[in-house]
Each structure stands twice: as structure tokens, then as C-alpha cells.
N, C-alpha and C positions, 0 to 999 in steps of 0.2 A: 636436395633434389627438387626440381622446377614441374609442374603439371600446367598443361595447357586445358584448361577446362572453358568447354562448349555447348551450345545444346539451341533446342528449337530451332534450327535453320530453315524448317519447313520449305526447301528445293519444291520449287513445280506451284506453289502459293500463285495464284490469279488474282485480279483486282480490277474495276473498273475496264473501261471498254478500248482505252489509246492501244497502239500496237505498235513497237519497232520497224523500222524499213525493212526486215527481214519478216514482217509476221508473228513474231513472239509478243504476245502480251506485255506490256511496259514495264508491270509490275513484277512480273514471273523474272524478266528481266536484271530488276533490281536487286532480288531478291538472289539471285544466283550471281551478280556482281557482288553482294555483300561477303561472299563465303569466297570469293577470291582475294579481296581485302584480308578477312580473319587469316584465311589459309598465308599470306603473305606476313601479316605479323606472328603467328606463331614457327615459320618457319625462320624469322628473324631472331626469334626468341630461344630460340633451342628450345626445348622442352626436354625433359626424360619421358616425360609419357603424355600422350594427347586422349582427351576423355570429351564422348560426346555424348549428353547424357540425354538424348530420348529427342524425338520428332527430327529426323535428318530430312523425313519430307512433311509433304501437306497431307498425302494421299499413302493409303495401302498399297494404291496403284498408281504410282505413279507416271509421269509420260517417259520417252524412250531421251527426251533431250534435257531431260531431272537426273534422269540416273545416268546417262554419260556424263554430264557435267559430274555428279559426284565422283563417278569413277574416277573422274579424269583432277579433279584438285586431291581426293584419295590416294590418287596414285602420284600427285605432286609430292605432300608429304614424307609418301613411302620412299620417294628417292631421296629427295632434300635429307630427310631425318632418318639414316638408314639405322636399325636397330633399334627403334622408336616404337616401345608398342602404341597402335592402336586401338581404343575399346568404344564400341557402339555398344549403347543400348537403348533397346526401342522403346518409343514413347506411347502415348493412348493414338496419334495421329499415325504411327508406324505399324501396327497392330491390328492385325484381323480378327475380327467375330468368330472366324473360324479356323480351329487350327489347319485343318486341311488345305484350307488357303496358302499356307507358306509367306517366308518372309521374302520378298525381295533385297533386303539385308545383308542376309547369307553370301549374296555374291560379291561382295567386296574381299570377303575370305579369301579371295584370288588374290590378292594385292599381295601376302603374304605380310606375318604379325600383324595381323585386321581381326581384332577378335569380338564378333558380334553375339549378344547375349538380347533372347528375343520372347523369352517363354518364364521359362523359372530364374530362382534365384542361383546364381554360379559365384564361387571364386576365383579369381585368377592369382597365382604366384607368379613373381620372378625375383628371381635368385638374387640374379646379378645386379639389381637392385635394390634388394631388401625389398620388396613392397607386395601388396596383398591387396587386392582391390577385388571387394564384394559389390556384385553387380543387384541389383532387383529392379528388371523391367517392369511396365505398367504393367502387364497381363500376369504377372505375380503380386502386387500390388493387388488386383483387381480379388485373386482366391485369397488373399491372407492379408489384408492391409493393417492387422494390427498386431504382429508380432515381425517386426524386422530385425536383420539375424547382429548379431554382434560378431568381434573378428574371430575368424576361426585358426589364426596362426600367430607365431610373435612376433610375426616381422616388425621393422625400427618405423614402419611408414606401413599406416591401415588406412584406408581411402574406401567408404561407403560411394556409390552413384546409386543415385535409381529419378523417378521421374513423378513425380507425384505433387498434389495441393497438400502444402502442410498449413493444416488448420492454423486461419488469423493470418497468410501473409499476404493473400490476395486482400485492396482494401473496396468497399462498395463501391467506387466507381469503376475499379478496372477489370469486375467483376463480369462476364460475356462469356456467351456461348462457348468460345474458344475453349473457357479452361474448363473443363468437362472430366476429369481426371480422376484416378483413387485420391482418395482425403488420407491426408497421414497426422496423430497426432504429435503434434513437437517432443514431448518424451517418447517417444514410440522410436525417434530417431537415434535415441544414446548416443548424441554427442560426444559427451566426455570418452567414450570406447573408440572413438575415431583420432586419425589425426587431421583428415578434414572430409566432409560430403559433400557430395557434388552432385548438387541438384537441376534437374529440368524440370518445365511446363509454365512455371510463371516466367513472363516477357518481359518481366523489369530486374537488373540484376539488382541484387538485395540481400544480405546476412541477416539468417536468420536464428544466428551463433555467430559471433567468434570466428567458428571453423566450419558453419556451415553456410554453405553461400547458393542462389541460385543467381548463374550467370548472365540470365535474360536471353532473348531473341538478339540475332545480326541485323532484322532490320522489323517494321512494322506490319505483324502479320495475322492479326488478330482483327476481329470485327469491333473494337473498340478502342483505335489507338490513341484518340484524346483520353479517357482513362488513364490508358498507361502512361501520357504524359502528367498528368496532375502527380502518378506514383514515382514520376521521375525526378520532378520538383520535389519530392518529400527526399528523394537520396540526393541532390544535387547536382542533376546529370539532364537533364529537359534536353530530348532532343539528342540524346547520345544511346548510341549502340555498340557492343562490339562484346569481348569475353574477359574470362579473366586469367592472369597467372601469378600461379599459385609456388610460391617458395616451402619447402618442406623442410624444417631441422628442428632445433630445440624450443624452436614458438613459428606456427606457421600463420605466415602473411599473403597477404590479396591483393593484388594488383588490375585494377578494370584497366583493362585497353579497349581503349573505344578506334574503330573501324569511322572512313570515310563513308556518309552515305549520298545516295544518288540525287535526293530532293530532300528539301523542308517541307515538317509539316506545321500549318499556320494555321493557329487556331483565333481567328479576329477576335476584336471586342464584342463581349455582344451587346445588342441592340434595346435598347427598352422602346417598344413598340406602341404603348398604349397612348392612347390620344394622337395619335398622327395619322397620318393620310395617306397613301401611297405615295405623290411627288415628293412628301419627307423621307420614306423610308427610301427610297431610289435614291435623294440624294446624301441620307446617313450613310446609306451601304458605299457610293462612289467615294464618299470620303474615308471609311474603312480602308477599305481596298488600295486608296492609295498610302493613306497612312503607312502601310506594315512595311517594315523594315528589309524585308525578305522578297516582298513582291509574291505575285502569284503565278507568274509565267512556271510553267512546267511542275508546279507545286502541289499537294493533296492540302485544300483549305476547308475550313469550317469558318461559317457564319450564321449564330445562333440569334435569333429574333424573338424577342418574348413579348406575348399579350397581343398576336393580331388577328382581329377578329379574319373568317376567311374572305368574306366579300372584300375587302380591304386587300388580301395578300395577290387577290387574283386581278383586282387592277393593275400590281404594279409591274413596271417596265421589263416586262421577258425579253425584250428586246436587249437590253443591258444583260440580264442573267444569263441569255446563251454566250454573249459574247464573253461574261467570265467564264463562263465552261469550258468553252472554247479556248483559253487562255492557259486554264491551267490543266495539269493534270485530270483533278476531278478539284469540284469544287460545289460544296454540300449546304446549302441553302437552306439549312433549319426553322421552318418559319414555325412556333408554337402558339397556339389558339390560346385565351386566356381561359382560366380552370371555369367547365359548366356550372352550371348550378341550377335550382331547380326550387319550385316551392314545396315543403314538405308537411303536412297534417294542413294547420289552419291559418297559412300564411308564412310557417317559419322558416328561414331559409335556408337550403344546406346544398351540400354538391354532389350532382350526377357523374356516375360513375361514366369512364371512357371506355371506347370498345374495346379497348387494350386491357383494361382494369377488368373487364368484364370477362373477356376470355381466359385470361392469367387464373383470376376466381372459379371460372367452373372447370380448368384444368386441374386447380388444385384440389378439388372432392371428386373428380370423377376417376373412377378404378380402372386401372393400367393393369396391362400385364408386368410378369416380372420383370420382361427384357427392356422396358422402355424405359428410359432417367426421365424422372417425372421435371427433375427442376432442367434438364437440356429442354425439355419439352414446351416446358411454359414461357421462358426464354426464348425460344425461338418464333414462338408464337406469339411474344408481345414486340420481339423486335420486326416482322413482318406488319404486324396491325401498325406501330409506328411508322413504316416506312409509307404503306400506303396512303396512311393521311399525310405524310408530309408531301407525295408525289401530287393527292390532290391539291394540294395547296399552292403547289408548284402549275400546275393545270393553266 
């Protein structure tokens, strides 16, 4: 038995400021060309059953041209792969704070065999497949994240999904706001009781067993996608998106299919900045920039600069950096101050804290209410103080 296993497609995703000839956000764009691609390879694939395990969008609420586009490759599927169940289940980005709120979810249930699980933990049977697939969205995750259920039938094929950070597979750099999720511990998941889980929320597909895998995002949707490329490089995949399909019999096996995407992202060399001048750094940067293999016309780039003092960054040639802005997609200018320091007692020398360091520390003693994630919190508020020194520095 074949499963097409998917997840994160965050539909309705924004990014940067370019727009379509039509208006649409470039990115939003992309992001909704990606799930036409996946949708075209899994209908290639046959599947017996298509499983999307949490975040189909960005938003609770999504826009009215997110959820037709779903509808509307949803309801590709459904003709393509008639008899083909399908199983949604929502992620922490699908999930309202309030139940009263309602899922937007629910209405794919029109398509027929669309079976969306949005609240608690549900099983589904079918027969006519042998198979049994335990569903646990995030907002069951979020009441009981440390007893997940084991199979409740014999079927010949048991298939866990649910959406959640299982402790240790996120690694420190691809670490961002984004994944903000219940924590699962890796035993917590009983592998061995499965014949395989199928995991959303982390953006990089990665096994984390054998038989558990998470499939990754269709395209780059997180506020840290250099991260996820450094965790791309660790699986072999830099620069690659797409799902996976999964063979079900006496040993099951994992197939990543990676999906066409719309742009490269180019992360340059970076810069050692210390001792140069501005005319050096303008012409390091032109020689980067032509160097890269990929180019940067239409591309999402990074170019990280280390050790420039600011009076130094603000002489150089903006004149140059609009024009690669202009160029490319977006294209991210990292210029990094080199670390303060400061005299401390009676001459000795040590390092002053930044304003980012600074607020990260007093968010973390001062008292929250219950409702507030202390670490979304502080993360958010040191990626904000970063951004605004690097705009000054951009100035």
C-alpha cells in the first residue's frame, strides 16, 4: 500500500514586498504554485491514501484566493484519485485560540472522503484497506502532549499523523519563531506500535525513525530559511522541497520527492569586514554577487558582512545596494557590528551586552501570564531588535 504523505504547505504565506501583474504577492504566489507541483506528483504517484499532516495554511483566516486555490487542487485529487481517502489534520498555524472560532477546514468535507480532524484525537478505519490511521492535531497535542495514543485496531497497516516538535529534531540554527508548536517526546511517539508516523511542523524532511519521518514544507515558509538550509545540507537535499511516498508492506520505505521550485535561494559568501573601508566592501560585495552561480535576478539572497563598524557601513554605496534590491527578489544585506565591549572594574575588559541581549534577558525574569509562550515571546522580540539595527545600518 503507497501513502502520499504531506504537510506544512502554509497556502495564503506573504513575504516581502514584489507583486504579480495580477496583484498577488510574489511569494503567496509561489507558495500556492508549489502545491500544484506536489498535487501533480502525487497524482502521478497513485497513492492509496494522501495524508496532510498540519498547517494547509498560514493563517486561521485565511484569504478567500488560499482557500479556493485549496479547494480547487483538493478537489483535483478527489477526481484524479477517485476512492482515495483524504485526511487533513490541523497544525498549531491551522488552529484557533478559540474553539468558537471554527475550523475553516471543515469545508473541504464537501469534496467527499476529505476527512479533516481539528480538535481531538480521532481514528479512522478502512476496511477495504486494511488500515487505521490515528489522527492527533496540535490543539490535542497542546491538552495532553505527553500520552499519545497507541493503535486501537489490528489492522495490517497503523499509520499515527499528528503535528508537533519532537524534542532534538529541530537543530539551533533552524530554530525561529515559526516553530512554536507542542514538544513531543521521541518515546512518547511508540514507534515500534506503528507501521509508520507521519509527522508536520518541522520544514526540513528528516526521519526521525526508520518509520518516522517529517516530510518538510513545499517551499520556504518560515522566517528562517537559511537555517533550514544548513539542516538541508546535513540530509543532502540544499535547496530541495517537495513530500514524500511512503510504500507500506513487510518493511516500509520512504521516498522524498522533491517538487520544482519558483526561485533559488542564494546564500553568498560571507564577508570579513574588519579592516576595510567602504570602496572595499562595495567592491567585495560586486565581486560576490557576480561570482554566484545562480545569479540574483528574481532570487531571495543573503549577504552576511561581519565586523563593520556603523560609520563604515553607512558610507557605502546604497547606490549599488538598491540596484541589487531591485534585482532580485528580496535581497538581505546583513551588515554585523563587531561584538561591544566595554571597560569593566579597573580597566578589565569585557563585553557589553546588545539591545537584543538585553531584552531577550529581561523578558526572560519578567512574569507572564499563562497564555503568553515565553520563548515565541522573546524570539520575537530579539528578532525585531535585529532587524532594526540592521535597517539602521542599511540607513
Amino acid at each position: 500500500m503507497k501513502l502520499a504523505h504531506l504537510a506544512d504547505l502554509h497556502l495564503g504565506f506573504r513575504q516581502y514586498y514584489r507583486q504579480t501583474s495580477s496583484g498577488i504577492n510574489q511569494r503567496e504566489a509561489d507558495v500556492a504554485q508549489a502545491f500544484v507541483h506536489a498535487v501533480d506528483g502525487v497524482i502521478d504517484a497513485g497513492p492509496d491514501v494522501v495524508v496532510i499532516a498540519g498547517d494547509l495554511f498560514h493563517s486561521v483566516r485565511p484569504t478567500n484566493a488560499a482557500i479556493l486555490h485549496a479547494f480547487n487542487q483538493l478537489q483535483r485529487l478527489r477526481i484524479e484519485l477517485q476512492d482515495v481517502p483524504i485526511v487533513i489534520v490541523a497544525g498549531n498555524h491551522d488552529t484557533p485560540r478559540s474553539v468558537e472560532t471554527g475550523s475553516i477546514l471543515k469545508l473541504f468535507q464537501a469534496l467527499g472522503d476529505v476527512y479533516i480532524v481539528t480538535q481531538d484525537v480521532r481514528e479512522l478505519t478502512f476496511e477495504r484497506l486494511d488500515l487505521s490511521l490515528v489522527c492527533v492535531p496540535h490543539a490535542a497535542l497542546i491538552v495532553n502532549r505527553s500520552s499519545l495514543p497507541v493503535p486501537g485496531t489490528n489492522a495490517s497497516h497503523r499509520i499515527l499523523i499528528t503535528h508537533g516538535e519532537v524534542a532534538g529534531a529541530l537543530s539551533r540554527e533552524s530554530a525561529s519563531l515559526e516553530y512554536g508548536g507542542a514538544i513531543v517526546e521521541p518515546g512518547d511517539l511508540n514507534v515500534e506500535a506503528w507501521n509508520y508516523v507521519a509527522l508536520g511542523h518541522y520544514h526540513v524532511a528528516r526521519a526521525v525513525a526508520p518509520n518516522a519521518w517529517y516530510c518538510g514544507s513545499l517551499e520556504y515558509v518560515s522566517t528562517n530559511p537559511w537555517g533550514e538550509m544548513i539542516d538541508e545540507d546535513r540530509e543532502g537535499r540544499r535547496g530541495k522541497k517537495g513530500w514524500l511516498l511512503v510504500e507500506l508492506g513487510n518493511r516500509t520505505t520512504v521516498e522524498f520527492m522533491p517538487i520544482p521550485l519558483a526561485r533559488t535561494l542564494v546564500d553568498l559568501e560571507p564577508i570579513q569586514g574588519e579592516g576595510m573601508g567602504a570602496a572595499d566592501l562595495d567592491r567585495v560585495l560586486a565581486e560576490r554577487v557576480a561570482s554566484s552561480p545562480n545569479g540574483i535576478a528574481d532570487n531571495i539572497v543573503r549577504q552576511v558582512v561581519f565586523d563593520v563598524p556603523r560609520p563604515i557601513a553607512r558610507e557605502m554605496d546604497h547606490q549599488q545596494i538598491r540596484e541589487l534590491k531591485a534585482t532580485a527578489l528580496h535581497f538581505n544585506l546583513d551588515v554585523r557590528r563587531p561584538a561591544p565591549s566595554r571597560v569593566v572594574g579597573v580597566g578589565a575588559p569585557g563585553r557589553r551586552q546588545t539591545l537584543s541581549e538585553l531584552v531577550t534577558e529581561y523578558l526572560a525574569r519578567r512574569t507572564l501570564t499563562a497564555e503568553v509562550d515565553r520563548k515565541a515571546l522573546t524570539g520575537l522580540a530579539s528578532r525585531y531588535m535585529d532587524e532594526v539595527e540592521r535597517d539602521l545600518l542599511e540607513e
